[in-house]
Short mmCIF file of the C-alpha atoms (twelve columns), coordinates in Angstrom:
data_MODEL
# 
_entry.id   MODEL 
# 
loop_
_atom_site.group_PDB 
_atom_site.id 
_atom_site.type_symbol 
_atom_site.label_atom_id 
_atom_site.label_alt_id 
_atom_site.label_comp_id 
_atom_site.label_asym_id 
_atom_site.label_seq_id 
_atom_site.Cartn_x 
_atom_site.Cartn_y 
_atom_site.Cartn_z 
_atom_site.pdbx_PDB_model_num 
ATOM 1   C CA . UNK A 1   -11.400 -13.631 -22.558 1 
ATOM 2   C CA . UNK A 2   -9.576  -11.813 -25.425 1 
ATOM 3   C CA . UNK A 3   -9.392  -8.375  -26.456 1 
ATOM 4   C CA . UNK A 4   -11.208 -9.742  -29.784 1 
ATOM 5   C CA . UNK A 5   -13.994 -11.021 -27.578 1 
ATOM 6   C CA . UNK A 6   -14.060 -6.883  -26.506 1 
ATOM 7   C CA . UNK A 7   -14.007 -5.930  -30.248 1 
ATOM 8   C CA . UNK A 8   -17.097 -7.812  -31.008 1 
ATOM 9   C CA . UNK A 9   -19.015 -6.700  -28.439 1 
ATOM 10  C CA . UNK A 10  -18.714 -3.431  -28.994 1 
ATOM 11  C CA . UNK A 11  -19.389 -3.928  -32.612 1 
ATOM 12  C CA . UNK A 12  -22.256 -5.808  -32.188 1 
ATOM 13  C CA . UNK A 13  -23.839 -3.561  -29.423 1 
ATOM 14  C CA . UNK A 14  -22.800 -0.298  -31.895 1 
ATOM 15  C CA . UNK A 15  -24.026 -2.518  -34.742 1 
ATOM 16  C CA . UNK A 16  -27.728 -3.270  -33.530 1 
ATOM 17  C CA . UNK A 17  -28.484 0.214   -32.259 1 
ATOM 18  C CA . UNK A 18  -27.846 1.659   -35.661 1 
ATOM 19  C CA . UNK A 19  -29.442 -1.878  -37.584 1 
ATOM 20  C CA . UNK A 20  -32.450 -0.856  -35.389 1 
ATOM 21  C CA . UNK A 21  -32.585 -3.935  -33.367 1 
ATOM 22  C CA . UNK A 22  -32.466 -2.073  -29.809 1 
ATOM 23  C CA . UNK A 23  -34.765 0.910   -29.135 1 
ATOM 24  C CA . UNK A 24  -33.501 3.969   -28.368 1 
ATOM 25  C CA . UNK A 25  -35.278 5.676   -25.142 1 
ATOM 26  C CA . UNK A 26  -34.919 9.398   -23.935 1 
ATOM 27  C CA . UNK A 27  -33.135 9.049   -20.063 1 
ATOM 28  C CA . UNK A 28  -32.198 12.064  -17.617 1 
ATOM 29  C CA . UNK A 29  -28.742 11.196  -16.454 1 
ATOM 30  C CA . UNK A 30  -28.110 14.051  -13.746 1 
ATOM 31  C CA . UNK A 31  -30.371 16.864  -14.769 1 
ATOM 32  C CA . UNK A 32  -29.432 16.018  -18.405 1 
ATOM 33  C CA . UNK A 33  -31.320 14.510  -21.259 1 
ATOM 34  C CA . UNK A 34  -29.971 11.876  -23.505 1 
ATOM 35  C CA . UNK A 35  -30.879 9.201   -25.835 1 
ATOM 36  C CA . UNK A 36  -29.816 5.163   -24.354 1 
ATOM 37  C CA . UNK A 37  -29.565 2.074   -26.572 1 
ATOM 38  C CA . UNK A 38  -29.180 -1.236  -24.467 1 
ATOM 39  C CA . UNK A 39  -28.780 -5.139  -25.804 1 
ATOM 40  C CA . UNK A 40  -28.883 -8.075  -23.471 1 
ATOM 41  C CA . UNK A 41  -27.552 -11.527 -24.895 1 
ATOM 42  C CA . UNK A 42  -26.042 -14.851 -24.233 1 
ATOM 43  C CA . UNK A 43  -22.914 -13.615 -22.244 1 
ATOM 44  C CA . UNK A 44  -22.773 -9.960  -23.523 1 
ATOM 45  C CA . UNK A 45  -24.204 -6.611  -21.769 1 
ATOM 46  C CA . UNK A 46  -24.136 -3.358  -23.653 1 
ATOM 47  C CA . UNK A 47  -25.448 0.047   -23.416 1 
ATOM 48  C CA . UNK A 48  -24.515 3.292   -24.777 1 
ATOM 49  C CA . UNK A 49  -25.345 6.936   -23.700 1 
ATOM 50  C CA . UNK A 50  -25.328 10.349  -25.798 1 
ATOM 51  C CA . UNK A 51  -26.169 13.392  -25.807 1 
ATOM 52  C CA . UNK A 52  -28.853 14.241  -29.028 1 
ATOM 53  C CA . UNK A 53  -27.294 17.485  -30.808 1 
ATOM 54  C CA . UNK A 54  -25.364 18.637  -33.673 1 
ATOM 55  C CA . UNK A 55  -22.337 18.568  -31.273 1 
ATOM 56  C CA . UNK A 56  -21.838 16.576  -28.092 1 
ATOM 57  C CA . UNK A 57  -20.837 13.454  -27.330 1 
ATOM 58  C CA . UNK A 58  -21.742 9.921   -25.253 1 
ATOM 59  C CA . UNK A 59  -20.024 6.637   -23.508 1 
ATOM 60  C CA . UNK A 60  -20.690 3.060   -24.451 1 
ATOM 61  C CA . UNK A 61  -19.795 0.440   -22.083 1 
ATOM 62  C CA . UNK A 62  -19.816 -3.332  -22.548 1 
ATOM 63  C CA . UNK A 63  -19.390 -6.685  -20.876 1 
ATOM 64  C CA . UNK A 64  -18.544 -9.595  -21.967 1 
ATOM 65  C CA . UNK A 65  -18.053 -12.132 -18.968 1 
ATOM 66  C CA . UNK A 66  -16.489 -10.724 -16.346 1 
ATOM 67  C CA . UNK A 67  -14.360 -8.582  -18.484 1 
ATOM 68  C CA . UNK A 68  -15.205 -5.186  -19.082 1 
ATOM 69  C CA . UNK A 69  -14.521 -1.836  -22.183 1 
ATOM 70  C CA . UNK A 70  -15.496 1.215   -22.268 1 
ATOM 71  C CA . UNK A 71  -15.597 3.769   -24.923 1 
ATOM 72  C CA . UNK A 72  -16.366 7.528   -25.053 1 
ATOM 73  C CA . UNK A 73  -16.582 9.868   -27.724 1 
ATOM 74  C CA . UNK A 74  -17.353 13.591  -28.623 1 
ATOM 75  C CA . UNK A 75  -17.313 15.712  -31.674 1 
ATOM 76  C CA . UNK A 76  -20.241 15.972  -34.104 1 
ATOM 77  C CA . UNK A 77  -21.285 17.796  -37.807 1 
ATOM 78  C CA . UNK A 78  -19.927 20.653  -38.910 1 
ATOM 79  C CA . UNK A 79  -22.703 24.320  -37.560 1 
ATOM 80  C CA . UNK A 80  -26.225 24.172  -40.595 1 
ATOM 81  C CA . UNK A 81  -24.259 27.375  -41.989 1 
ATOM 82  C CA . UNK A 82  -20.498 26.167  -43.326 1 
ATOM 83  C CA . UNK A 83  -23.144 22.686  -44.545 1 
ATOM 84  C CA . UNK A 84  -25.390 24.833  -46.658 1 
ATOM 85  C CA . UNK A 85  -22.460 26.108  -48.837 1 
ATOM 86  C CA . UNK A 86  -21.481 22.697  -49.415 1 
ATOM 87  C CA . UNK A 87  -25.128 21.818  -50.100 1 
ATOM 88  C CA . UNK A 88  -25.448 19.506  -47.151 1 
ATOM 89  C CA . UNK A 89  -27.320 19.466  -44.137 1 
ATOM 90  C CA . UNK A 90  -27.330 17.603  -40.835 1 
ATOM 91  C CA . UNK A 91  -29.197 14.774  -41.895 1 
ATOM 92  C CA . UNK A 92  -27.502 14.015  -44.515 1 
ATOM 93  C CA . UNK A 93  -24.095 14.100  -42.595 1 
ATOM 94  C CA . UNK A 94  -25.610 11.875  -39.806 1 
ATOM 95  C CA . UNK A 95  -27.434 9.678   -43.084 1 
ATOM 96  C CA . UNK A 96  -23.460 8.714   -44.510 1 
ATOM 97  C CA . UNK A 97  -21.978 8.236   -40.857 1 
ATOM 98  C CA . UNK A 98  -24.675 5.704   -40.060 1 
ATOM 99  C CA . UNK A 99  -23.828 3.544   -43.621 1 
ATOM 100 C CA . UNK A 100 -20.394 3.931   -43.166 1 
ATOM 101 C CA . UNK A 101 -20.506 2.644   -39.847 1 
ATOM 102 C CA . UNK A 102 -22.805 -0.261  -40.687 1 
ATOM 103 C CA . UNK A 103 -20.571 -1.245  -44.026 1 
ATOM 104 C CA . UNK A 104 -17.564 -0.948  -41.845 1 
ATOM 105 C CA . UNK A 105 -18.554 -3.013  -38.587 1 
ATOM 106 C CA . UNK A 106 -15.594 -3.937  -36.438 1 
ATOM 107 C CA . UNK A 107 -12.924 -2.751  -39.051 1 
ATOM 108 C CA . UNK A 108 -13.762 0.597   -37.153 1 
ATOM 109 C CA . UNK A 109 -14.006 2.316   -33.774 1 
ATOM 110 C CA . UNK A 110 -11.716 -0.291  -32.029 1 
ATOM 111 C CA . UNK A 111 -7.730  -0.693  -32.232 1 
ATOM 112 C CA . UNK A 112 -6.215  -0.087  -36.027 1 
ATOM 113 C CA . UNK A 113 -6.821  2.543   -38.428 1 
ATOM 114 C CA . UNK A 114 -9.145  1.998   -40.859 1 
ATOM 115 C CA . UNK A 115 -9.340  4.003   -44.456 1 
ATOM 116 C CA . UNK A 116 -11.733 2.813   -46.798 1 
ATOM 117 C CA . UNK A 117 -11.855 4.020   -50.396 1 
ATOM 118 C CA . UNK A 118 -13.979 7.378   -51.150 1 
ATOM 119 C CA . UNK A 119 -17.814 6.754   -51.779 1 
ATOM 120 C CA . UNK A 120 -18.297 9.218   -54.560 1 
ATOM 121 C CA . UNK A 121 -18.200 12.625  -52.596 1 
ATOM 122 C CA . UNK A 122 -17.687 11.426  -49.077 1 
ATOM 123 C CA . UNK A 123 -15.152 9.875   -47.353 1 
ATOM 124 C CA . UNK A 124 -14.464 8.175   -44.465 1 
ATOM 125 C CA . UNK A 125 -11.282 7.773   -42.118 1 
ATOM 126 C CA . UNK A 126 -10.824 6.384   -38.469 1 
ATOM 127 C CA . UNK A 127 -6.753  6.724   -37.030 1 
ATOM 128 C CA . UNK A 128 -4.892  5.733   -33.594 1 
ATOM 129 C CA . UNK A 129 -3.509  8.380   -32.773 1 
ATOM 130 C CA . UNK A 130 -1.984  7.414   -29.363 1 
ATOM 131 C CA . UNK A 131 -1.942  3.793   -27.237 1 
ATOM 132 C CA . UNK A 132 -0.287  3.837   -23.870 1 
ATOM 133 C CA . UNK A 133 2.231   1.204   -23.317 1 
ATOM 134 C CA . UNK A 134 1.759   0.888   -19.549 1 
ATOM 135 C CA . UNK A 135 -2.419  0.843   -19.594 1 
ATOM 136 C CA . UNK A 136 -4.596  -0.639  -22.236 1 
ATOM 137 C CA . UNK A 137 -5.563  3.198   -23.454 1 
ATOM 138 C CA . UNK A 138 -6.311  3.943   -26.970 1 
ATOM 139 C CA . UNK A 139 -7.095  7.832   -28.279 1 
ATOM 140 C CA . UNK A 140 -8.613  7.916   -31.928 1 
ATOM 141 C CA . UNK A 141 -10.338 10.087  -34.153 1 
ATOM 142 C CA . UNK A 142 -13.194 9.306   -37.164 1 
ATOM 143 C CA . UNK A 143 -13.894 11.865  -39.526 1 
ATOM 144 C CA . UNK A 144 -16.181 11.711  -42.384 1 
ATOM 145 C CA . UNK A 145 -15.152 14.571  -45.511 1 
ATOM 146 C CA . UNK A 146 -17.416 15.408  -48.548 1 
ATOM 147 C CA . UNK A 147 -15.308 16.912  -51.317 1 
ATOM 148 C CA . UNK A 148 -12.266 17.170  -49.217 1 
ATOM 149 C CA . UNK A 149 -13.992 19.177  -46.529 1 
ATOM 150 C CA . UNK A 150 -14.378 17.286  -42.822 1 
ATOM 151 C CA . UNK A 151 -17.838 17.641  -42.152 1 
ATOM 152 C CA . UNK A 152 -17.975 15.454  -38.841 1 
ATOM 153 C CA . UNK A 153 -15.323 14.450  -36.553 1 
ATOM 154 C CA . UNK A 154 -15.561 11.660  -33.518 1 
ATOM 155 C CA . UNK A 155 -12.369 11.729  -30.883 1 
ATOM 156 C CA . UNK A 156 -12.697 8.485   -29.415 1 
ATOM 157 C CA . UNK A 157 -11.054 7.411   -25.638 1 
ATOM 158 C CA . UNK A 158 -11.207 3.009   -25.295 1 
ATOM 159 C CA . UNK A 159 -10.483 1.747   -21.915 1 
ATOM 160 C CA . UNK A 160 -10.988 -1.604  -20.336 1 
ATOM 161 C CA . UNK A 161 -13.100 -1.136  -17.265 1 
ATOM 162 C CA . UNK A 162 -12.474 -3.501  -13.790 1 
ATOM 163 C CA . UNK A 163 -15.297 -4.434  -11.820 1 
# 
């Protein structure tokens, strides 16, 4: 199994939560609640936690064979305040993230940078920032800007996971 075998599962797991082809389900995880998406299929398990608020954060884990990834994140939109002087709101933040994300597919969130061109007002960038040369480690952040200002941010930890 190949780290591209990896790449597409994680895309494809990301990919059908936000295409709407898993539900999303409130779980308590500790004393906490969170939202779940999960997807089952021919060879490939994946699930992904978070937290549901303007800031926080969540884990997505998947399997393909035996061979295991996970990948955190944290960050979130900019407070309703600094978004109303920019005529924006949450929504609308979370509205973009969701296309870019679904435009993108695996040219994102995984191993390379990825900087598409500007969509009128918004724009979206994903960097490596670190890989560690003695453990499969990657640290990366996404940001989405409207007008120059970053309006969301991601930081993003990948890890392969041993059973």
């Amino acid at each position: 199994m190949s780290t591209n075998d990896i790449e597409q599962g994680l895309t494809h797991g990301l990919l059908a939560g936000y295409g709407g082809q898993t539900e999303s389900a409130k779980i308590t995880r500790g004393s906490f609640p969170l939202r779940s998406s999960h997807l089952e299929e021919s060879g490939l398990t994946y699930h992904d936690e978070w937290l549901r608020a303007r800031t926080g954060g969540g884990q997505e884990i998947v399997r393909v064979g035996e061979q295991g990834y996970t990948r955190l994140y944290a960050g979130g939109v900019l407070p309703e305040e600094e978004l109303s002087k920019l005529s924006l709101d949450e929504k609308a933040v979370i509205s973009q993230l969701k296309a870019f994300i679904i435009d993108l597919g695996s040219q994102t969130r995984l191993f390379q940078d990825c900087h598409p061109d500007a969509r009128a007002d918004w724009r979206y960038d994903y960097h490596v920032h670190e890989t560690d040369p003695h453990l499969p480690v990657t640290i990366a952040k996404e940001t989405i800007s409207f007008r120059g200002q970053v309006v969301f941010v991601h930081d993003f930890l990948l890890c392969p996971v041993t059973w």
